[in-house]
N, C-alpha and C positions, 0 to 999 in steps of 0.2 A: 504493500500500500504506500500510495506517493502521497506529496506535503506534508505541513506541519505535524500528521501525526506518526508518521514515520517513526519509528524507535530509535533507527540508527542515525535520523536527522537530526530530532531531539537531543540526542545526546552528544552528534558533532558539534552544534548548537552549540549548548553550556558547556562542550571542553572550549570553545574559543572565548567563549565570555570567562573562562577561567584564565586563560591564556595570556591574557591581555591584564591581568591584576596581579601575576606572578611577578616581584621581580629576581628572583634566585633564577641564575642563568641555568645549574643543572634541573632544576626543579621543571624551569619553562622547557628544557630539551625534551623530558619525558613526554611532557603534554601535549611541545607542536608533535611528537612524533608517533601521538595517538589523532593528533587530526591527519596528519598524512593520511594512516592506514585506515580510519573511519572515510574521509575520501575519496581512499580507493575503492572503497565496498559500494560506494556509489557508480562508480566507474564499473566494474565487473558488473554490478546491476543492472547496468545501463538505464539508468536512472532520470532520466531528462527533467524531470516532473519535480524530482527532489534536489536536484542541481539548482534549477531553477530558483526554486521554493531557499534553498541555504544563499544564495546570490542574492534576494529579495531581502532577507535576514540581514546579510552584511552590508546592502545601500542603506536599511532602515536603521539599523539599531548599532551601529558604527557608522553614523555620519556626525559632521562637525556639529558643536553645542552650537544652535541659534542666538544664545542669548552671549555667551560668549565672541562671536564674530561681531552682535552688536554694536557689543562693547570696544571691543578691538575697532571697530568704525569710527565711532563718535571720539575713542583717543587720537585715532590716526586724522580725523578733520579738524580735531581742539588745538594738536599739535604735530604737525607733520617732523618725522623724523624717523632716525636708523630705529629706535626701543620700541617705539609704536609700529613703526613698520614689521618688526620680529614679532610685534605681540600680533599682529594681525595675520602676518603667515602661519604662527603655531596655531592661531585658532580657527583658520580654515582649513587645516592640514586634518583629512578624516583618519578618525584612531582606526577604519582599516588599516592604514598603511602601517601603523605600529604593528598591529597583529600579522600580517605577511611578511614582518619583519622576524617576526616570534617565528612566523612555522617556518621560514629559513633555516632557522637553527638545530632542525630533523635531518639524518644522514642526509635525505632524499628528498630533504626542502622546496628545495629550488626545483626538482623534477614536478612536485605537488604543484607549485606555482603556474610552471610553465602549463600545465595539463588544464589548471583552473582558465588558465585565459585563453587556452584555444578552444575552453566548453563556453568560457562567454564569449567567444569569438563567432563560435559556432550556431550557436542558441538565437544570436540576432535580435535580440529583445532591448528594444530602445531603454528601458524600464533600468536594466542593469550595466547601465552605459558607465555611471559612478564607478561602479569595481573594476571594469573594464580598463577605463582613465589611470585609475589609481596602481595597476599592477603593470601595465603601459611603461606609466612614471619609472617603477622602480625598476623593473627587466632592463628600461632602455640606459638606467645609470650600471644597472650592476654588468652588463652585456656591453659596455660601452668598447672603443676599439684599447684602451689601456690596459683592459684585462684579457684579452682576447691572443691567445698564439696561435701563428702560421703554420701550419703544418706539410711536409711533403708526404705525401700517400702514396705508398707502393708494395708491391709487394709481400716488402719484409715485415708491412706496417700487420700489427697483433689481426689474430682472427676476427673477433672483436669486434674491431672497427670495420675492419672488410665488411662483415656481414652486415655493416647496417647501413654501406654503399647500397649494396642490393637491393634492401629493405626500402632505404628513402628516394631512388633515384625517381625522378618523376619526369624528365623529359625524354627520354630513351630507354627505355628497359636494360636493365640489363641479365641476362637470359643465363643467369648461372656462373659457377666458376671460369669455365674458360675462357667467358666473354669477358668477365675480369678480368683476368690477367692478361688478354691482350688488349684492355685498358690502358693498362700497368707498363706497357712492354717501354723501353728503350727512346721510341721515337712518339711519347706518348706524356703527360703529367696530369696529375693530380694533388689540390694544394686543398686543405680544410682549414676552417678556424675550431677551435676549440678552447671551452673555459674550464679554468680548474675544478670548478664543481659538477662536469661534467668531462671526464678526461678522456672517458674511451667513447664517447656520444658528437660526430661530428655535428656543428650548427649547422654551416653552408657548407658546401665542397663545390670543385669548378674541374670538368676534365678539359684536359688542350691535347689537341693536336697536331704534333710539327712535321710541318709541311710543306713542299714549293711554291703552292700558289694560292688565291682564295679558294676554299672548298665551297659547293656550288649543293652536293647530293651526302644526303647524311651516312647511308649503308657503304656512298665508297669511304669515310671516315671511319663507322665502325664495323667495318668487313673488310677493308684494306689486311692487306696479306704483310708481314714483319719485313720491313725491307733487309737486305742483305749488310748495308753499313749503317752505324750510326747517326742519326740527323742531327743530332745534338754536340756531335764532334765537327767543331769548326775546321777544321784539319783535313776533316774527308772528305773525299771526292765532292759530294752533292750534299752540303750541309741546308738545311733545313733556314728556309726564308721569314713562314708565317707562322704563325702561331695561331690557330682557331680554337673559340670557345665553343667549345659546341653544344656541353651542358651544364645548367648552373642549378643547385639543388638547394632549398631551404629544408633544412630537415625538423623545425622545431616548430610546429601551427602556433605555437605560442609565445614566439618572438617575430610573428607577421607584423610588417610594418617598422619595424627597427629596422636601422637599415645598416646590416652586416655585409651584404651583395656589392655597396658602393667600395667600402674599403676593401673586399677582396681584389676586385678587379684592379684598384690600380696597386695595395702589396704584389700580386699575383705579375703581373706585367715587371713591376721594378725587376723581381726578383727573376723573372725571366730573361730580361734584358742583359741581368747582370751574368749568368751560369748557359745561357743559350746568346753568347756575341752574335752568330749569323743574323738572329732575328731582324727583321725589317720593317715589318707587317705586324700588327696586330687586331684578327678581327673576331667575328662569332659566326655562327651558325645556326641561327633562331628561330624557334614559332613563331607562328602569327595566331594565338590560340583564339581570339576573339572575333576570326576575319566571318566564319559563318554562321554564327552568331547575328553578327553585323547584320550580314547580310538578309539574314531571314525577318531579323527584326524592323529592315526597312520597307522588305517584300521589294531589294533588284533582281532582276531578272541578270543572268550571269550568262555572259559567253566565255567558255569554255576554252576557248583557243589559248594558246600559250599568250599571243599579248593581251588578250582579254584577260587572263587574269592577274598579266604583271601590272594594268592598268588598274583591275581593280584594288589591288592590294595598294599601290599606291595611294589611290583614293582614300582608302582605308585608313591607313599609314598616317598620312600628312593632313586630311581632312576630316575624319571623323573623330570628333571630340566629346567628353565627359569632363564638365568642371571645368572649361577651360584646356584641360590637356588631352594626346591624342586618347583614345577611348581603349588602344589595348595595353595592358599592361605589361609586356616587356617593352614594347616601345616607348614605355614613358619611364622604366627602369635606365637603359642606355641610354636614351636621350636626356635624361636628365645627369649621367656622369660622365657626359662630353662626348657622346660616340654621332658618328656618323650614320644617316641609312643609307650604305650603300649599293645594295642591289639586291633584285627580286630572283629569287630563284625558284621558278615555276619544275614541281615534278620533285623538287627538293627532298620530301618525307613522303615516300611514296606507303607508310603505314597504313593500319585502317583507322588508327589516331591523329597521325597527317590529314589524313584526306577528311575524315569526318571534322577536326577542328579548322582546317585551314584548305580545302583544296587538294592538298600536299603542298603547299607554298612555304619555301625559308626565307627567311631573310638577312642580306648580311647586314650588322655594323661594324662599320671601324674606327677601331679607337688609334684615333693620328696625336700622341704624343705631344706636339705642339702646338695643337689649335683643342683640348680637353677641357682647358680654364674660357676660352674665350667661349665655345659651343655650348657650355654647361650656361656661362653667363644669358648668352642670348636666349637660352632657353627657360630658364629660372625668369628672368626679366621681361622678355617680350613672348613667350611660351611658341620660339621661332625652331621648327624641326628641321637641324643641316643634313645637307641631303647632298647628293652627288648629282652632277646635271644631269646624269642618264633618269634620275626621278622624277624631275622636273620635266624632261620631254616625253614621259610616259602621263606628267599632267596635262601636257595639252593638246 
């Protein structure tokens, strides 16, 4: 039985209201580490009902004292200054956030957190927007790029993690061990971030591709056969020019919207630049996940022809907007950390996930090292998509 009268609700209930009165640091360990596990049995329960109902719980009965912020107003207009100013931040500051602060303090704290806010992420309920906001706040300080290490994934890297490439990859499948490790191979990287309170749990991860020239078709990237030398050896014959991203994974639904994706991309480039010299080029190899979508939702009618659909995807691309920016969201991912769109690749994911999200349409951006600060600016400032002239005559 779901809501308030739930047992196991009730009683994660008044552990948190205990929680939050404790101040003995072992004492509060015990208890956020009975709301962890009383959370999880909501989880296994699959419980939407009572999630909901304990989320409802903490916007009401953990939000800031009314008459307190009053107060903290009428000091801050009597006399503006630094002490009234403090007084006014603590007393809008809702005692959630102390308590998300308490159940941090469980082995598996921070795991409980993340989980809470991709179920309010999930649930969509304007109503629990507060908790939402609030665990936002703290993720995006404690997740920030100061605490965050780069990692090289390969191989050697624990099972571990490996298995949860598999597990999170979301733009490519990836179809078992062997497709792995010819991930893995030589003429190939993979970079993750990881936080210490999550060590063997990659956040993001980025595989690249090195390569002669821009990749256009994703199976010949990952079904390309092991070349015979080195591409990452400057030295060799045919050293390796570009670098393709071709998948970028968020593995956490519970740090959606922090933005860990911008700093990977350019640590992941330095450090390319720096251990791969040939490099020249650096671009991606991207969906268009929202083009037929789009499409349906406007009722166009689509010619199918190869430029009919690098025409549409343009359209798409540079013209169709949400809020001001373009409407799908890896395009407004690269274009807003300075990339380029530079070409349509009709036939590109020829999957039944290509095709059903996008046609099979890729698209490339390239990130051009020297124009990253000015493209992000125009785009942040004037919401202007840099595009390469072949985009612009597929506009007109």
């Amino acid at each position: 039985m779901s809501g308030p009268t739930n047992p196991e609700l009730v009683v994660l209930q008044e552990t948190c209201r205990a929680l939050t009165r404790l101040r003995d640091e072992a004492a509060a360990r015990s208890l956020a580490e009975l709301v962890e596990r009383r959370y999880a049995t909501l989880t296994r329960d699959h419980d939407d009902n009572a999630k909901a109902a304990f989320f409802t719980f903490l916007v009401n009965d953990f939000a800031p004292d009314t008459a307190a912020v009053n107060d903290a107003i009428a000091a801050w207009q009597t006399e503006p200054g630094p002490a009234n100013a403090h007084r006014l931040w603590a007393a809008t500051e809702a005692p959630r956030l102390e308590l998300f602060r308490s159940i941090n303090l469980a082995a598996h704290g921070i795991h409980t957190l993340l989980t809470m806010r991709a179920d309010l992420l999930r649930l969509r309920n304007p109503a629990l927007q507060p908790a939402e906001a609030d665990l936002a706040y703290l993720l995006s300080s404690w997740f920030n790029r100061g605490f965050l290490e780069l990692r090289t994934i390969d191989w050697h890297t624990p099972a571990e993690t490996l298995e949860k490439l598999i597990e999170y990859e979301a733009v490519h499948e990836i179809r078992g061990w062997d497709d792995l490790r010819r991930r893995l191979e030589t003429d190939r990287r993979c970079y993750g971030f990881f936080h210490p309170s999550l060590p063997a749990e990659p956040l993001i991860f980025v595989e690249i591709a090195l390569v002669h020239d821009l990749a256009t078709h994703i199976p010949d990237v990952i079904d390309a056969p092991i070349p015979n030398d080195d591409l990452a050896d400057p030295d060799g014959l045919h050293p390796a020019t570009t670098a393709i991203f071709y998948s970028i994974t968020n593995c956490q639904a519970g740090l959606r919207g922090i933005p860990l994706g911008d700093f990977l991309i350019k640590q992941v480039t330095e450090e390319l630049r720096s251990t791969v010299p040939s490099l020249n080029r650096f671009s991606t190899l991207s969906p268009v996940p929202g083009l037929r979508r789009w499409v349906d939702d406007e009722g166009i009618t689509v010619d199918s022809s190869d430029d009919g659909l690098r025409r549409l995807t343009a359209r798409y691309l540079v013209q169709a907007k949400r809020g001001g920016e373009p409407r799908d969201p890896v395009a407004r991912f690269h274009l807003r950390n300075g990339a380029r769109l530079e070409q349509i690749n009709v036939g590109g994911d020829p999957s039944a996930k290509g095709e059903t999200e996008s046609f099979g349409v890729l698209v490339n951006y390239l990130y051009d090292l020297d124009t990253l600060a000015e493209n992000h600016e125009a785009y942040v400032n004037e919401g202007r998509v840099t595009r390469a002239a072949a985009i612009d005559e597929l506009l007109r």
